[in-house]
NUFIFI-129817 format. One line per 4 residues: number of its first residue (from 1); for each residue x, y, z of C-alpha. Coordinates in Angstrom, 3 decimals, m for minus. Example, Ala and Ser with C-alpha at 12.3 -4.5 7.8 and 13.67 -1.06 7.14 Angstrom:
# residues 2
1) 12.300 m4.500 7.800; 13.670 m1.060 7.140
END
This chain:
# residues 236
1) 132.859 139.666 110.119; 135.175 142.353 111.312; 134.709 143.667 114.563; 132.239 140.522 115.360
5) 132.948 139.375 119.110; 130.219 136.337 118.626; 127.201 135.576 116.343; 123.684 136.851 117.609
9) 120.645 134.639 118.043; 117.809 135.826 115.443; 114.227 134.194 115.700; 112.249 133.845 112.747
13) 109.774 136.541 112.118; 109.387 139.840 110.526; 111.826 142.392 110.704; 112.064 146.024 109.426
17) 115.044 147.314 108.045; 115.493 150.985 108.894; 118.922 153.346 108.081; 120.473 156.381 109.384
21) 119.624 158.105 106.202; 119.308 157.590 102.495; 121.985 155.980 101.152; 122.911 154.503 104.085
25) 123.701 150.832 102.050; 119.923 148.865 103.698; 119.606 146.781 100.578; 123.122 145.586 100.712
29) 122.541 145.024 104.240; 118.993 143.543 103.443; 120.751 141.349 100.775; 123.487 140.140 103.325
33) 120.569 139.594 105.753; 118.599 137.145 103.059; 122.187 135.866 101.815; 123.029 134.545 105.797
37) 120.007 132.726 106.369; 120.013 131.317 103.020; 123.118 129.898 103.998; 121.660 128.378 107.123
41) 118.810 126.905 105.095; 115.942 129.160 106.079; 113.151 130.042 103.872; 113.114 134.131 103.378
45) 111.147 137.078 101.829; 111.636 141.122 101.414; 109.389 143.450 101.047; 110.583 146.865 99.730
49) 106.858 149.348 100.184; 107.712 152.060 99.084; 110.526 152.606 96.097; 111.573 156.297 94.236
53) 113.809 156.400 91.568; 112.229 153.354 89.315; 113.017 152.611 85.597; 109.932 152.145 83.583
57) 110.410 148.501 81.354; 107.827 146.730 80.004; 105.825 145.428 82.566; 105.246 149.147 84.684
61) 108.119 150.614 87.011; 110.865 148.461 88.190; 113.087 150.080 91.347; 117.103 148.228 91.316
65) 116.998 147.789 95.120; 113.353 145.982 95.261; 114.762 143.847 92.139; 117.819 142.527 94.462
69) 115.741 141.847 97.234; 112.976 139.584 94.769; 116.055 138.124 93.139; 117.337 136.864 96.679
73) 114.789 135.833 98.671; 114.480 131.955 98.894; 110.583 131.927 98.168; 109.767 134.011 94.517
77) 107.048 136.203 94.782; 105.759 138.672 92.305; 107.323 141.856 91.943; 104.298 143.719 92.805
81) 104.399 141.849 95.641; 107.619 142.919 96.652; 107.721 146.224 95.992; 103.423 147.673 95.732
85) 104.180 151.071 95.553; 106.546 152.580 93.032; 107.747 156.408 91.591; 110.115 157.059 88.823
89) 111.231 160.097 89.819; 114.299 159.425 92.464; 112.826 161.808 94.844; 111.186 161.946 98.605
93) 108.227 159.213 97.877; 105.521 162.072 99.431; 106.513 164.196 96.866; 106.743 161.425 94.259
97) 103.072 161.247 95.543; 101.878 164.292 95.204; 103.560 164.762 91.638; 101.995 161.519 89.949
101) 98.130 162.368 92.254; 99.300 159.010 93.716; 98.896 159.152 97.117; 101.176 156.209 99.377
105) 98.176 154.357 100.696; 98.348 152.595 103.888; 95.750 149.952 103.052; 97.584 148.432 100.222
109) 101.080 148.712 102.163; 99.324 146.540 104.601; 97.598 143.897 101.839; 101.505 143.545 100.773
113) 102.764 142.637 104.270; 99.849 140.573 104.899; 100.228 138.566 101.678; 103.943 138.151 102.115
117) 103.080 136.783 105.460; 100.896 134.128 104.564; 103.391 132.616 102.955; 105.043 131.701 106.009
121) 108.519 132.327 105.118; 110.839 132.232 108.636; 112.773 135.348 108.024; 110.731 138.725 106.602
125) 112.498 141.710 105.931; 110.581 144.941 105.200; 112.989 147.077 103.867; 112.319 150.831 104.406
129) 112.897 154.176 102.392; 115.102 156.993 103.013; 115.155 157.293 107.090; 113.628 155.840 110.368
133) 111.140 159.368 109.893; 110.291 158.945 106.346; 107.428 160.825 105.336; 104.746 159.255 103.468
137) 102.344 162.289 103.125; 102.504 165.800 105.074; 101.351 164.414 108.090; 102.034 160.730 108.936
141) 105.308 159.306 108.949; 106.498 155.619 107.580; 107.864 154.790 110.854; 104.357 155.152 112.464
145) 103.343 152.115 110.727; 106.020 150.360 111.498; 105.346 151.091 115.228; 101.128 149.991 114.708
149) 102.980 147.009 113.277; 105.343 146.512 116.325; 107.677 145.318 114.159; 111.200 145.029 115.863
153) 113.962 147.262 113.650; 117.621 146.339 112.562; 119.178 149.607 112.098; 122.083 150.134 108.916
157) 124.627 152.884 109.886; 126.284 154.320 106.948; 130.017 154.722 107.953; 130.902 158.326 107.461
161) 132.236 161.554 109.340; 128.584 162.546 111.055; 127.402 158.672 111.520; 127.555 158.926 115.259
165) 125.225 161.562 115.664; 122.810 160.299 113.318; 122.923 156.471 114.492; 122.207 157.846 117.653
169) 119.725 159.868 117.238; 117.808 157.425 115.302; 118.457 154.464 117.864; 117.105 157.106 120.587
173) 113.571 157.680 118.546; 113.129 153.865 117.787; 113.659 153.274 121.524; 111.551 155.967 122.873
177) 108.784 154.579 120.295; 108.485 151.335 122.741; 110.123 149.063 119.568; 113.164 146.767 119.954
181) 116.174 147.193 117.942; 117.205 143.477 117.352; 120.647 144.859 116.325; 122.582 147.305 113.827
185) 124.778 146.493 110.864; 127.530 148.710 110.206; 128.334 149.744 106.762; 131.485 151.183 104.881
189) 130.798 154.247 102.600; 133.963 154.944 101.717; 137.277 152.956 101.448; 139.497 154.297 103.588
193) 137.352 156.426 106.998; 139.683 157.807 109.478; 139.355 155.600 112.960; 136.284 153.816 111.527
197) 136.719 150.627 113.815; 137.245 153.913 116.552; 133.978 154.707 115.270; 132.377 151.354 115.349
201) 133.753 151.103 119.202; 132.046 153.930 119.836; 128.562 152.725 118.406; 128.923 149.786 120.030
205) 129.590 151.187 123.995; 126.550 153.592 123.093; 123.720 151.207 121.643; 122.454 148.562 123.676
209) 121.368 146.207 120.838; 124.041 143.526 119.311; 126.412 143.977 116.186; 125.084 142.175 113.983
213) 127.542 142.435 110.808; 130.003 145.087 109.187; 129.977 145.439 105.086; 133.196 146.515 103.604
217) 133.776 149.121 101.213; 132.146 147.421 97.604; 131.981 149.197 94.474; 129.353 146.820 93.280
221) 127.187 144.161 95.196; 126.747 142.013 92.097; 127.242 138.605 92.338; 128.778 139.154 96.031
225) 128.254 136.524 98.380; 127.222 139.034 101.408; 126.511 136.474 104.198; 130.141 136.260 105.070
229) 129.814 139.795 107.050; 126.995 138.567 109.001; 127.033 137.060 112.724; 124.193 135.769 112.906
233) 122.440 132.342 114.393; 119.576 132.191 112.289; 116.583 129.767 114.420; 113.305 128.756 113.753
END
């Protein structure tokens, strides 16, 4: 838990997980985040809406991330029910859309998180797609629904040169939306960043939300027991 001063309260509830960009690491982090309260012996589900870049097997398109996040939650759930909408193409989802005629539909994204719900799991986490202002057609964006849902946001900061200005940015629009950021997660992109616990400092004096776990550097998240980089208190 490197550069952890002390673990953060969490209550039970639902929680969307949002990143600086794509490929930011927020199904590692959304793993870590099941993996921790796991640990603690609290029942968990993710939900993964909206997925690009799906293999097609047997039983219809499966996306890798939405598979990890089915695979570790504590209650088993369908994969449709994880992960409703899915494109095979590993492109921006609205495109996906328009290129397949299948448009992201609002009505079913809300069936899944009201489904996933009812099953009264303590800890929900809604993983996003691509950034905080994801498009989902050419004029709504995912993180509109998110804000109807006033769901609060943990935000994943992909270590890199440029991560200040886009954690910040995005912390800045989540705020000025009226949501809370229950904390951020930082995570390594590369193995050896220049000043990256300067870096994390930095973060830290600038958002006013709690640390809530650093990732190191992995070239795979297979089989990894990711709980040990979160600080968190998990309660009912």
């Amino acid at each position: 838990m490197t550069a952890l001063q002390s673990l953060t309260n969490l209550k039970s509830g639902t929680y969307f997980v949002t990143g600086t960009d794509t490929d930011v690491g927020k199904t590692v982090c959304t793993k870590a985040l099941l993996q921790a309260a796991n640990q603690q012996h609290k029942s968990t589900l993710a939900y993964k809406p909206i997925s690009a870049g799906c293999e097609d097997a047997k039983n219809g398109l499966r996306n890798e991330d939405a598979l990890i996040l089915q695979n570790n939650s504590s209650i088993q759930v369908s994969y449709n029910a994880v992960n409703p909408i899915a494109y095979q193409q590993p492109i921006a989802p609205h495109i996906a859309a328009i290129e397949t005629n299948q448009p992201i539909d609002l009505t079913l994204i809300n069936q899944g998180l009201d489904f996933l719900q009812l099953q009264k799991s303590q800890f929900l986490f809604v993983e996003g797609a691509g950034g905080w202002h994801l498009p989902i057609n050419n004029k709504q964006l995912f993180s509109g629904w998110v804000i109807e849902k006033k769901l609060p946001v943990i935000v994943v900061i992909g270590l890199k040169l440029g991560c200040l200005n886009h954690a910040l940015l995005t912390v800045q629009s989540i705020q000025q939306s009226g949501l809370t950021i229950a904390g951020w997660i930082a995570n390594h992109l590369q193995p050896d960043m220049p000043y990256v616990e300067q870096n994390i400092d930095t973060l830290k004096a600038f958002i006013d939300a709690p640390l809530l776990g650093t990732i190191p550097f992995l070239e795979s998240i297979n089989e990894q027991d990711l709980s040990l980089h979160i600080g968190i208190n998990f309660n009912d």
